[in-house]
TIVO-2410 file (N, C-alpha, C; in nm, 3 decimals):
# residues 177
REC num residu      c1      c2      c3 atome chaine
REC   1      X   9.864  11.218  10.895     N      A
REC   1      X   9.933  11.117  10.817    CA      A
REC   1      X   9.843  10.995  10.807     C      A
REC   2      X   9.838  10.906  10.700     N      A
REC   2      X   9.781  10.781  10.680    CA      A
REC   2      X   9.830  10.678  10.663     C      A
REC   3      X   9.790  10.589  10.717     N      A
REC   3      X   9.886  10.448  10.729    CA      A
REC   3      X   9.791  10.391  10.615     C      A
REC   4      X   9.845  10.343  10.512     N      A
REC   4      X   9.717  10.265  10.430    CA      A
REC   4      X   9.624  10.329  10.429     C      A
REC   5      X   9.497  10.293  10.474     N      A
REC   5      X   9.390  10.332  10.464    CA      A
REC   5      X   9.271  10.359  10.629     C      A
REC   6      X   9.393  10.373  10.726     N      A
REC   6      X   9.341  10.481  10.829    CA      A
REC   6      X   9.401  10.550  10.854     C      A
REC   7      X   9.315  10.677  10.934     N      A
REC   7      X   9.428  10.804  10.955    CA      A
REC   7      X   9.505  10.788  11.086     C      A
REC   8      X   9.609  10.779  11.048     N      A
REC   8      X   9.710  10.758  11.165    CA      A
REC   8      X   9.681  10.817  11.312     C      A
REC   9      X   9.692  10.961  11.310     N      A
REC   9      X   9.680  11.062  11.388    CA      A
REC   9      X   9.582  11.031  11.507     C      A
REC  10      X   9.473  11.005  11.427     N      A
REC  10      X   9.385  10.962  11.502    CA      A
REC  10      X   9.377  10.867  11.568     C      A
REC  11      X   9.423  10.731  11.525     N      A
REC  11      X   9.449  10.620  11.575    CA      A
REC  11      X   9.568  10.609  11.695     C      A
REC  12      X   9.651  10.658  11.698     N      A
REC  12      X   9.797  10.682  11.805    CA      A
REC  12      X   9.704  10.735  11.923     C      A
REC  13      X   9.610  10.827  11.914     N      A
REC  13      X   9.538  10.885  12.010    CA      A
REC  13      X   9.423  10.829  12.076     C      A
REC  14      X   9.412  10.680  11.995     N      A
REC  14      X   9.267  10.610  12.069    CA      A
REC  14      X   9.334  10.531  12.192     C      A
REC  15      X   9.167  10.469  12.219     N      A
REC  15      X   9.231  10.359  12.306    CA      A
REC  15      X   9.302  10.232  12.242     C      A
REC  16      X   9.241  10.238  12.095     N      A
REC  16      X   9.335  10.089  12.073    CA      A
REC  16      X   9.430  10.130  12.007     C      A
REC  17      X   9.490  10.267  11.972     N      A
REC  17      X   9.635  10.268  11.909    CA      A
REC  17      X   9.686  10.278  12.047     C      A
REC  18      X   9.645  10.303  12.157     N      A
REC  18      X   9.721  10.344  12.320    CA      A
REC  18      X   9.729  10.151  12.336     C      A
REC  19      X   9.659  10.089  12.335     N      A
REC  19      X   9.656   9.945  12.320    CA      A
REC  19      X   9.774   9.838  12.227     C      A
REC  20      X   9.758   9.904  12.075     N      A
REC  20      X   9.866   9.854  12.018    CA      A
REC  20      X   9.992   9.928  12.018     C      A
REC  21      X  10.048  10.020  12.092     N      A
REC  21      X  10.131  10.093  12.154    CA      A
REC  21      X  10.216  10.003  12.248     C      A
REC  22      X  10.119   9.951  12.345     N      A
REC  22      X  10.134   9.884  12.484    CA      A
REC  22      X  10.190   9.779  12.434     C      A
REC  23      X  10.136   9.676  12.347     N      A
REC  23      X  10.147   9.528  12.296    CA      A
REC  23      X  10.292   9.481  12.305     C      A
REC  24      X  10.331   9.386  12.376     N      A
REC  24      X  10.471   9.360  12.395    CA      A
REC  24      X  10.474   9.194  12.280     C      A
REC  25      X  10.358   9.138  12.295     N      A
REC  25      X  10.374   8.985  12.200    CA      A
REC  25      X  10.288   9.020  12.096     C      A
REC  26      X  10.306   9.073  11.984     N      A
REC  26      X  10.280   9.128  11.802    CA      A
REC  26      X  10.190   8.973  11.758     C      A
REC  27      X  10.241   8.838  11.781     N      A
REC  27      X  10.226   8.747  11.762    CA      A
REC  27      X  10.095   8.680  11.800     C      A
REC  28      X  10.071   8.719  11.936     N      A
REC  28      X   9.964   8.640  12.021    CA      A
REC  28      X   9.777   8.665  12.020     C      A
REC  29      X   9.733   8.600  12.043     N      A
REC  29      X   9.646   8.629  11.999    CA      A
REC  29      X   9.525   8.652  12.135     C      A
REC  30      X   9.425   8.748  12.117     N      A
REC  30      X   9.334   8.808  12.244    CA      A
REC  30      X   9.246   8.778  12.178     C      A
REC  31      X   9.093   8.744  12.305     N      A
REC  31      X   9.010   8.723  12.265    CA      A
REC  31      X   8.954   8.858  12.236     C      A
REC  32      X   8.817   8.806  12.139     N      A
REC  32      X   8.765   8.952  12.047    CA      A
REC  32      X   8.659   8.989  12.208     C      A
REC  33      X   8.585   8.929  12.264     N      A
REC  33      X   8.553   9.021  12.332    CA      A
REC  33      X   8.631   9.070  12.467     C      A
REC  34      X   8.737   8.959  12.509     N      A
REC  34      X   8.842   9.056  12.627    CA      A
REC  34      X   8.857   9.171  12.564     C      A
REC  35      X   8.916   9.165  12.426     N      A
REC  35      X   8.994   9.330  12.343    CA      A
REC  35      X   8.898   9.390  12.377     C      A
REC  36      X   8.764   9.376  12.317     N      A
REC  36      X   8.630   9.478  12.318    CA      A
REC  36      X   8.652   9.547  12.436     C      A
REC  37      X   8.625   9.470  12.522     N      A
REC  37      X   8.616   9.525  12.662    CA      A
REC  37      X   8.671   9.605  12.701     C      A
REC  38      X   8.848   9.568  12.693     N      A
REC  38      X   8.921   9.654  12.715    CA      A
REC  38      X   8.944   9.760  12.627     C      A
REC  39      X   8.887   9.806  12.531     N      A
REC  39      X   8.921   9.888  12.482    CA      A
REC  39      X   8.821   9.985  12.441     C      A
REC  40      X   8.714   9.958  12.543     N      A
REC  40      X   8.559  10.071  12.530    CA      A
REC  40      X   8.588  10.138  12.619     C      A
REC  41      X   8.597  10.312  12.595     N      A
REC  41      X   8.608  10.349  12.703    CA      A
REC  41      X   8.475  10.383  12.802     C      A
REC  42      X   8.471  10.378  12.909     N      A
REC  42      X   8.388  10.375  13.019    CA      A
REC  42      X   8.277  10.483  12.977     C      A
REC  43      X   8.142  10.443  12.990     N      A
REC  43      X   8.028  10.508  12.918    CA      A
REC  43      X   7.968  10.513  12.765     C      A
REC  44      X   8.108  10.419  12.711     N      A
REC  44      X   8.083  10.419  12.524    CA      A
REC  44      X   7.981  10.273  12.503     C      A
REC  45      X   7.934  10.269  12.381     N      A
REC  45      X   7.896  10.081  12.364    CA      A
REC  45      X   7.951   9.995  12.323     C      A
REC  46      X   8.010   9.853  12.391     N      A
REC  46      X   8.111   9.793  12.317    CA      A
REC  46      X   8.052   9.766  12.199     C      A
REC  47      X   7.964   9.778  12.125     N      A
REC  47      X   7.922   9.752  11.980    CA      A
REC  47      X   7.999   9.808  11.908     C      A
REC  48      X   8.021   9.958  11.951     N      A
REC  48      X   8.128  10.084  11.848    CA      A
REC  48      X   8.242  10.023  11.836     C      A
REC  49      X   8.317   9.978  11.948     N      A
REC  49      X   8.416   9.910  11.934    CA      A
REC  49      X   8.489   9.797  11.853     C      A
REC  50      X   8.339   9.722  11.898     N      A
REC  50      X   8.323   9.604  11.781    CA      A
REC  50      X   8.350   9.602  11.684     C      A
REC  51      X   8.298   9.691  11.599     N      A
REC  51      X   8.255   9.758  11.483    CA      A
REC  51      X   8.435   9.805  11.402     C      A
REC  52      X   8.474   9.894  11.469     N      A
REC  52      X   8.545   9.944  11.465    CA      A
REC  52      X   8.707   9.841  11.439     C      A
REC  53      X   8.676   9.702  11.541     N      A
REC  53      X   8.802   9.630  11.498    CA      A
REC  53      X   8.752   9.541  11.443     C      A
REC  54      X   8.680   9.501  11.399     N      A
REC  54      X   8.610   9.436  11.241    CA      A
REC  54      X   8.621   9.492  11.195     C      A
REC  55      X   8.655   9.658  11.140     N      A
REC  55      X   8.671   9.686  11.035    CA      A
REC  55      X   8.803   9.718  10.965     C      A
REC  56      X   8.905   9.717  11.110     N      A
REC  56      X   9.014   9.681  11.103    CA      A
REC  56      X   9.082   9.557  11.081     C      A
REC  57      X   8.989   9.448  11.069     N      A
REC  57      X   9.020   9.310  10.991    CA      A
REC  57      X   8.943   9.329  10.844     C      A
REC  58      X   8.900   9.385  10.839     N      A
REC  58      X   8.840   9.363  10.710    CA      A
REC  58      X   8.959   9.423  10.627     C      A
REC  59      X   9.042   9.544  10.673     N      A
REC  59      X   9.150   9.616  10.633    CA      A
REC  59      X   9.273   9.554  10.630     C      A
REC  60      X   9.255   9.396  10.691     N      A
REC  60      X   9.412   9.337  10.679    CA      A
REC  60      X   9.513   9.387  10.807     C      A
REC  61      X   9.443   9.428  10.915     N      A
REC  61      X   9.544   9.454  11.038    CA      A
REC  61      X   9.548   9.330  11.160     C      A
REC  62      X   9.431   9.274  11.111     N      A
REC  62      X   9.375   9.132  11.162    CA      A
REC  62      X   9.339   9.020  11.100     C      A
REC  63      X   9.364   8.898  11.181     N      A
REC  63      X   9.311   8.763  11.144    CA      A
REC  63      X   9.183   8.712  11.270     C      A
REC  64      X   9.101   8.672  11.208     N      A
REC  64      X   9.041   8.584  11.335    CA      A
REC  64      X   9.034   8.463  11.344     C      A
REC  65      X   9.025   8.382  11.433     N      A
REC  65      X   9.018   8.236  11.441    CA      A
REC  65      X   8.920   8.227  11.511     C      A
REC  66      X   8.843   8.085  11.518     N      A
REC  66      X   8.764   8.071  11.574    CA      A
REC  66      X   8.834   7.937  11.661     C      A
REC  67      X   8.826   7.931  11.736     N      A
REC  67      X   8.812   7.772  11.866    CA      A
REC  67      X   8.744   7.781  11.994     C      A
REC  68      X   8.680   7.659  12.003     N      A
REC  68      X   8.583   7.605  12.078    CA      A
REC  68      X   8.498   7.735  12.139     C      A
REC  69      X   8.426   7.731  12.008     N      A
REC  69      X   8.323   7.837  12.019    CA      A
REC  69      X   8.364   7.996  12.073     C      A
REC  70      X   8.480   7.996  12.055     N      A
REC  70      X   8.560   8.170  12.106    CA      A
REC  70      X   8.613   8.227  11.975     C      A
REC  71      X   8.613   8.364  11.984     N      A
REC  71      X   8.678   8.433  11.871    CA      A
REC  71      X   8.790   8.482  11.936     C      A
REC  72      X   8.899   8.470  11.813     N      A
REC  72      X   9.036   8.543  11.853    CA      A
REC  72      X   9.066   8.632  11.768     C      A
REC  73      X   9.150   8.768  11.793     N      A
REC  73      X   9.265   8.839  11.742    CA      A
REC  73      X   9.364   8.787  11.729     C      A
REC  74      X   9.423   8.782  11.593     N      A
REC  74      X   9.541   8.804  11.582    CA      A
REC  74      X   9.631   8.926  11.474     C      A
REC  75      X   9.734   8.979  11.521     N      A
REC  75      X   9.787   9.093  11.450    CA      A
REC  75      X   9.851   9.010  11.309     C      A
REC  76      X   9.816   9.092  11.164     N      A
REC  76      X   9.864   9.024  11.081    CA      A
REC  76      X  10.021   9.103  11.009     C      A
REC  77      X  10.080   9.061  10.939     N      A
REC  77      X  10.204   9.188  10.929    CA      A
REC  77      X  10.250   9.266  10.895     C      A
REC  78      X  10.106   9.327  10.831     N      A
REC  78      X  10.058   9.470  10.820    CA      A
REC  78      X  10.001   9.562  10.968     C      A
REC  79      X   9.956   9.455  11.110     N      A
REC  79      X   9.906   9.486  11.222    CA      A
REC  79      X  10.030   9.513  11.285     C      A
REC  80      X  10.120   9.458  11.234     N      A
REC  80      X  10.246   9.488  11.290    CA      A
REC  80      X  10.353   9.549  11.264     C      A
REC  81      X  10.285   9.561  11.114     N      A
REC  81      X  10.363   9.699  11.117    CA      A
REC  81      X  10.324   9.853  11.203     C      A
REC  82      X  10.202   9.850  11.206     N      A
REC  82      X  10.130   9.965  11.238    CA      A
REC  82      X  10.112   9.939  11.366     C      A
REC  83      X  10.165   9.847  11.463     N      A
REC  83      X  10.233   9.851  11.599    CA      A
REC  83      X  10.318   9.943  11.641     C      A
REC  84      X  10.422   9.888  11.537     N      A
REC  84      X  10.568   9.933  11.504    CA      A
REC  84      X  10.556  10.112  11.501     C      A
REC  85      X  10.487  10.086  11.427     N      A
REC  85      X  10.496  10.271  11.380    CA      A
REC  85      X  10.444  10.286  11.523     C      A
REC  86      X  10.320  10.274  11.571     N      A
REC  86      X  10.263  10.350  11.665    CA      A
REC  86      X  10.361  10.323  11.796     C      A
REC  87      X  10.423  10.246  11.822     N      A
REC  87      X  10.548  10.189  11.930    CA      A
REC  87      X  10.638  10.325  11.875     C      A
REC  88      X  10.684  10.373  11.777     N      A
REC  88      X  10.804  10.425  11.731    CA      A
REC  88      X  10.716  10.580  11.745     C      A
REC  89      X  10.616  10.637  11.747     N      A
REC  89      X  10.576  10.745  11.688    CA      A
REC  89      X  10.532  10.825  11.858     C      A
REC  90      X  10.547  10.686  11.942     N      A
REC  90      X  10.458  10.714  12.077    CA      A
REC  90      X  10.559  10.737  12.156     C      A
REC  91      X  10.680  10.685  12.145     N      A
REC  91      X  10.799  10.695  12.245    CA      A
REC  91      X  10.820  10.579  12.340     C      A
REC  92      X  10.752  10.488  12.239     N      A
REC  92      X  10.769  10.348  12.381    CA      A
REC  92      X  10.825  10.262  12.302     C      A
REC  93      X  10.957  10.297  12.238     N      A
REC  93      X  11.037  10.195  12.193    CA      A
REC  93      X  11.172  10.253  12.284     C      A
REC  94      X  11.260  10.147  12.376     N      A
REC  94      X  11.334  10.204  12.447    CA      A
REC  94      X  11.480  10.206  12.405     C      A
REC  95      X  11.528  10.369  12.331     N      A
REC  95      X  11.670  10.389  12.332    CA      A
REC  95      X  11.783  10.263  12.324     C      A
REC  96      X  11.832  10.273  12.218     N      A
REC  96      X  11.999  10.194  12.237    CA      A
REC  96      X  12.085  10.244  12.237     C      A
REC  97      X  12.056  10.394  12.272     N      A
REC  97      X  12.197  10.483  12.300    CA      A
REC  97      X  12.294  10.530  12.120     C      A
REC  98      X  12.222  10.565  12.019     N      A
REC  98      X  12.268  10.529  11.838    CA      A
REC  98      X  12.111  10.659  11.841     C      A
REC  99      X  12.198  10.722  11.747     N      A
REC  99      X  12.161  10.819  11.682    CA      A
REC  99      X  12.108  10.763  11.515     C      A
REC 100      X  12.028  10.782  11.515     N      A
REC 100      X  11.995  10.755  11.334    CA      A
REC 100      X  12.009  10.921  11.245     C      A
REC 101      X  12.050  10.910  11.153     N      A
REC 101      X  12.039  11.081  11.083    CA      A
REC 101      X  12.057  11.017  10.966     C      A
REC 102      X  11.994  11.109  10.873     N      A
REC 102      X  11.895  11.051  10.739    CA      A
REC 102      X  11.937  11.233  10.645     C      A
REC 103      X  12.009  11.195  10.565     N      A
REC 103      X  12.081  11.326  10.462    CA      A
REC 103      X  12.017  11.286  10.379     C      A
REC 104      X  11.973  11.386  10.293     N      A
REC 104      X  11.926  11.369  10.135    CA      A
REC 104      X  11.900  11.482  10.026     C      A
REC 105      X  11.951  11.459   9.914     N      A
REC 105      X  11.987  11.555   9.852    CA      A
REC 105      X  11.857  11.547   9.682     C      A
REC 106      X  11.754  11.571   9.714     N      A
REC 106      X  11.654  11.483   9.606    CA      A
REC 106      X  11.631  11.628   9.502     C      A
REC 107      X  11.680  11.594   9.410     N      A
REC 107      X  11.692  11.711   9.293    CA      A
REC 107      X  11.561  11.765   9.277     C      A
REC 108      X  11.558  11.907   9.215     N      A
REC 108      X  11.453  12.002   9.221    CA      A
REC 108      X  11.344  11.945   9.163     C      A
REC 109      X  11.403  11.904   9.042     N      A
REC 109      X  11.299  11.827   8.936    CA      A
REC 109      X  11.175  11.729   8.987     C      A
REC 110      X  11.227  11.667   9.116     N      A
REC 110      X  11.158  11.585   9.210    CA      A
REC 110      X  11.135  11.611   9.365     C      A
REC 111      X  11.083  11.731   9.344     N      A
REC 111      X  11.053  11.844   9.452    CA      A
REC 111      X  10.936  11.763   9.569     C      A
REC 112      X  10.832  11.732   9.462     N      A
REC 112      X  10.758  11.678   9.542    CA      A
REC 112      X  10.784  11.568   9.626     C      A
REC 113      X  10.883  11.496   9.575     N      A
REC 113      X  10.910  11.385   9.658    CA      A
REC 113      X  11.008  11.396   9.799     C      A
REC 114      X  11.055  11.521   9.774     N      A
REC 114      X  11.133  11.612   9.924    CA      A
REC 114      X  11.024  11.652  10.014     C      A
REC 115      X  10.940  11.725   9.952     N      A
REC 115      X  10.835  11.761  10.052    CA      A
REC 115      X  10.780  11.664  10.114     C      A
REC 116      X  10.743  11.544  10.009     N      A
REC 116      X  10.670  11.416  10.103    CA      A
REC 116      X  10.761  11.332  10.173     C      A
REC 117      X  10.912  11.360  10.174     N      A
REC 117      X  10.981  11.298  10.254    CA      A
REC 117      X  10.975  11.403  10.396     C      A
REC 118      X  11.022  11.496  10.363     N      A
REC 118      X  10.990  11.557  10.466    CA      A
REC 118      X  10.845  11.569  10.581     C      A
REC 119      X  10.729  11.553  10.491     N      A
REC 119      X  10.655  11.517  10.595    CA      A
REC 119      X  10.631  11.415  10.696     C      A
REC 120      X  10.692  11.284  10.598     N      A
REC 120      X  10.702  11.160  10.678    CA      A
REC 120      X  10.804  11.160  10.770     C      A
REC 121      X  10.907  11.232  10.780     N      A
REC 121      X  10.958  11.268  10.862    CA      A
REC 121      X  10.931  11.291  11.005     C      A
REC 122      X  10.867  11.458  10.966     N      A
REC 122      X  10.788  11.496  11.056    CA      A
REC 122      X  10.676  11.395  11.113     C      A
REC 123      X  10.631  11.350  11.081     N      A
REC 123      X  10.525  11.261  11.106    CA      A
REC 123      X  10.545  11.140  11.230     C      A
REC 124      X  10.677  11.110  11.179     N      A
REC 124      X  10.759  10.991  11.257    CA      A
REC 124      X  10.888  11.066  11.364     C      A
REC 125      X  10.847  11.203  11.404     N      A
REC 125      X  10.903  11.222  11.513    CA      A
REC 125      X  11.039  11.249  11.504     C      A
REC 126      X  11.097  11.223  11.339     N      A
REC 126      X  11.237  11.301  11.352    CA      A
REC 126      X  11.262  11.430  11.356     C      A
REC 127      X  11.350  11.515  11.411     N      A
REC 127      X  11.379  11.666  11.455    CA      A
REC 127      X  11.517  11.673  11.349     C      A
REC 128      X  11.443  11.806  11.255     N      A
REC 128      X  11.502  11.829  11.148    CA      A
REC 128      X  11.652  11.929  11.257     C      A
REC 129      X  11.771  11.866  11.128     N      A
REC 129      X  11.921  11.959  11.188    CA      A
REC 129      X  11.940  12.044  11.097     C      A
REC 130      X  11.898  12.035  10.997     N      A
REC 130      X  11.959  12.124  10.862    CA      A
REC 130      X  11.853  12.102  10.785     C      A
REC 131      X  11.811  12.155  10.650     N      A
REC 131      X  11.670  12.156  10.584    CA      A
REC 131      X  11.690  11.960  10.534     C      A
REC 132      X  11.777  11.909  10.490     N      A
REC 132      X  11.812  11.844  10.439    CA      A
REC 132      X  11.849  11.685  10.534     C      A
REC 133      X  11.872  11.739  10.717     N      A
REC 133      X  11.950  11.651  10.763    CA      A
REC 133      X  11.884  11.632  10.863     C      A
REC 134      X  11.840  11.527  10.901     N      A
REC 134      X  11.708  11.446  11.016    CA      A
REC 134      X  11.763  11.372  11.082     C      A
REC 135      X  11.698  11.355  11.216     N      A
REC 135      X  11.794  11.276  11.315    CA      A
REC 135      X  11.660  11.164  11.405     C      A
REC 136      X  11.655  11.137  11.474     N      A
REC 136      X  11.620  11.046  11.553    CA      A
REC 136      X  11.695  10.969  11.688     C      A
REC 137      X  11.658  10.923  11.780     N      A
REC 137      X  11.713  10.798  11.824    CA      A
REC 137      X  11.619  10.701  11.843     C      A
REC 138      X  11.572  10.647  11.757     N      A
REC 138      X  11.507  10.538  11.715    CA      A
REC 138      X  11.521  10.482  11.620     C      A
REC 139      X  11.544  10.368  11.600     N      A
REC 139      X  11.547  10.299  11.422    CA      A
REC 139      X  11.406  10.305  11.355     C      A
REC 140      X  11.396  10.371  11.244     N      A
REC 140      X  11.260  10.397  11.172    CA      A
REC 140      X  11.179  10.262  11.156     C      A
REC 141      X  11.014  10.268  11.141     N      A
REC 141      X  10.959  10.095  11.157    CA      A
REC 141      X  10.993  10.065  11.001     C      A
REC 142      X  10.979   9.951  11.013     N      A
REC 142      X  10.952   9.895  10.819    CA      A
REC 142      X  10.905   9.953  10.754     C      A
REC 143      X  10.763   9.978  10.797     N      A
REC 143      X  10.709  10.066  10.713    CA      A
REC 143      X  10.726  10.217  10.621     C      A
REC 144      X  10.852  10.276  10.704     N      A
REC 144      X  10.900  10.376  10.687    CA      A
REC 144      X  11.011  10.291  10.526     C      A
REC 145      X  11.024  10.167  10.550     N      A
REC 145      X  11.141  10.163  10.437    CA      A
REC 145      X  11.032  10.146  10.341     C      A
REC 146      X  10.915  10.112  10.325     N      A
REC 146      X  10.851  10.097  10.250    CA      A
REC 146      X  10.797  10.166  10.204     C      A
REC 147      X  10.767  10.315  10.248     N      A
REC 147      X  10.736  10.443  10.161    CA      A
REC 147      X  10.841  10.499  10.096     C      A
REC 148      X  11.013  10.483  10.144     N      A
REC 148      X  11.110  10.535  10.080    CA      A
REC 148      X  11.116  10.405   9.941     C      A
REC 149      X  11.057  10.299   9.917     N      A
REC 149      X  11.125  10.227   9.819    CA      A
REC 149      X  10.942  10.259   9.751     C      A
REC 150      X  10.882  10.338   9.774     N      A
REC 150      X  10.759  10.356   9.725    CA      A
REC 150      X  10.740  10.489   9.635     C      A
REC 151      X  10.830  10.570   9.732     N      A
REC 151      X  10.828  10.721   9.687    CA      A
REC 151      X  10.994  10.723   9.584     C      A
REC 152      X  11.076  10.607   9.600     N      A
REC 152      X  11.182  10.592   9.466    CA      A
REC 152      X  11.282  10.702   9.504     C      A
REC 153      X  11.358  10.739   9.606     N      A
REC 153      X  11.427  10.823   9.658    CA      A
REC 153      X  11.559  10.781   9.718     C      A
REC 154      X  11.595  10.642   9.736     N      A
REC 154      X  11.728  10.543   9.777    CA      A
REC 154      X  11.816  10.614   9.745     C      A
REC 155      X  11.802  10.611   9.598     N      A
REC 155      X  11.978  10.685   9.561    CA      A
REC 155      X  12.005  10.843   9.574     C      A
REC 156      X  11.915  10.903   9.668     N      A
REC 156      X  11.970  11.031   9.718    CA      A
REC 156      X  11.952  11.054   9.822     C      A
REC 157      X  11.955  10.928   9.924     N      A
REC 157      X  11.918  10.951  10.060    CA      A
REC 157      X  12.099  10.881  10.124     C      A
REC 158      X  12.111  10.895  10.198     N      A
REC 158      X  12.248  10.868  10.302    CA      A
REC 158      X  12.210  10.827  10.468     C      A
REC 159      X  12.204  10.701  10.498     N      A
REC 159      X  12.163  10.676  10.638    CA      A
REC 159      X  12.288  10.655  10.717     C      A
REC 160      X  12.255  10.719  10.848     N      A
REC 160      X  12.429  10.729  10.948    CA      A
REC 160      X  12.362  10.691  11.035     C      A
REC 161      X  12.427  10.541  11.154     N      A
REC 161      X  12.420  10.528  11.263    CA      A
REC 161      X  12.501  10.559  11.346     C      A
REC 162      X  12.489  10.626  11.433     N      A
REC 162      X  12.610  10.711  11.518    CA      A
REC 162      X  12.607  10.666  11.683     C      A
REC 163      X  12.657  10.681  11.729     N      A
REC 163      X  12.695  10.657  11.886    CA      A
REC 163      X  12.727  10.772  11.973     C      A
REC 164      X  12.801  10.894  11.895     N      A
REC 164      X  12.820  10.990  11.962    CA      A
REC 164      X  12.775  11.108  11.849     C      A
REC 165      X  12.710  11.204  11.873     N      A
REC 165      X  12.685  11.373  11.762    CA      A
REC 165      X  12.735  11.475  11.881     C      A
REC 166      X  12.776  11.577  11.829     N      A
REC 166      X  12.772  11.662  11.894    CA      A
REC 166      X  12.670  11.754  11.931     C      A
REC 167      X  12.643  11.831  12.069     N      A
REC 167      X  12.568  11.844  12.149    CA      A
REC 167      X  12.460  11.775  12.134     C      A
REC 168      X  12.460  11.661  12.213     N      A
REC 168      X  12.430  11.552  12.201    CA      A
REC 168      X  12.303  11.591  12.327     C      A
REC 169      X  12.323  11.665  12.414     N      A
REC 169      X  12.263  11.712  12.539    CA      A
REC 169      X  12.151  11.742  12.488     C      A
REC 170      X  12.200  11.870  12.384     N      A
REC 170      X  12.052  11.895  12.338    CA      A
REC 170      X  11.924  11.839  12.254     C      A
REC 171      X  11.984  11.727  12.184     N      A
REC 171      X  11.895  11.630  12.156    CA      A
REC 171      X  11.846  11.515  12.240     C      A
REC 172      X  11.942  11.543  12.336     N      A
REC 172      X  11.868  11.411  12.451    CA      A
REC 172      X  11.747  11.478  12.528     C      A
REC 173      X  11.775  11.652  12.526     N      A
REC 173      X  11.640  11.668  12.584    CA      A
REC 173      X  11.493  11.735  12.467     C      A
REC 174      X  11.523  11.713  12.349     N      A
REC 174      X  11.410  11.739  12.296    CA      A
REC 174      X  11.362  11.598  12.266     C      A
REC 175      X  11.410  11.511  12.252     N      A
REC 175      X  11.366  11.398  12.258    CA      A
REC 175      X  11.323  11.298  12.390     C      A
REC 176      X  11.384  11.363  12.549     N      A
REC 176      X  11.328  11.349  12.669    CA      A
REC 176      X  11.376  11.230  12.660     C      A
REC 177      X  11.495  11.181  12.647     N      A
REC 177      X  11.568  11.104  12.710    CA      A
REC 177      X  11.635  11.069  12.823     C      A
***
């Protein structure tokens, strides 16, 4: 899957999507070489690194500032969205006990846009109930509303927040709750 213009997949699996995973203040800002540091893994060159989240500001996931001769990170709210997702996709957003399930009925004619719902789906960790009927217990990130008002699919989608589903057991343990 691609967030914009990196590949997701890959990123959830580094050290700095394991990093922006972790991030509890979206807002605050780290210095560019503490981040470096922390986020080379042991035997790599922090140059790659470097490299790598400069080019993730150049992409709009970052701002930098400069003061008294230091460089800073900061997440911009596109960086935070793609927190969000990676917080939501990783399992470290913690339960409110609410079921999300997502029905949709998207006519043949607009086939393709079922399939690409369905992948984003899949993608974001919901466990299909019926070909048609997706569940979660997580609230989807923004970004997720922003491919549904992208891909033009609102008026055949149905969102349910629930508190109780039945066998409820068995989704608490494929989801390892």
């Amino acid at each position: 899957m691609k967030f914009g213009d990196i590949k997701f997949s890959k990123l959830k699996k580094s050290m700095l999507g394991e990093f922006l995973g972790g991030l509890k203040m979206a807002g605050k800002e780290i210095g560019f070489n503490v981040l470096c540091a922390m986020l080379t893994p042991k035997g790599c060159k922090i140059s790659n690194t470097k490299r790598r989240l400069l080019g993730l500001r150049e992409k709009g996931y970052f701002d930098i500032s400069v003061r008294n001769n230091k460089t800073f990170f900061r997440l911009t709210p596109k960086g935070k969205s793609l927190v969000e997702l990676i917080r939501f996709c990783t399992g470290k957003i913690k339960w409110d006990g609410r079921w999300r399930i997502l029905i949709f009925d998207i006519p043949e004619k607009e086939k393709y846009k079922r399939e690409a719902l369905r992948v984003q789906l899949l993608g974001l960790g919901f466990k299909q109930l019926q070909r048609s009927v997706w569940v979660t217990p997580y609230p989807p990130p923004d970004s997720f509303s922003e491919f549904l008002a992208n891909l033009r699919v609102r008026p055949y989608l149905f969102s349910i927040t629930a508190s109780h589903i039945n066998r409820e057991s068995e989704l608490k343990k494929y989801f390892k709750l």
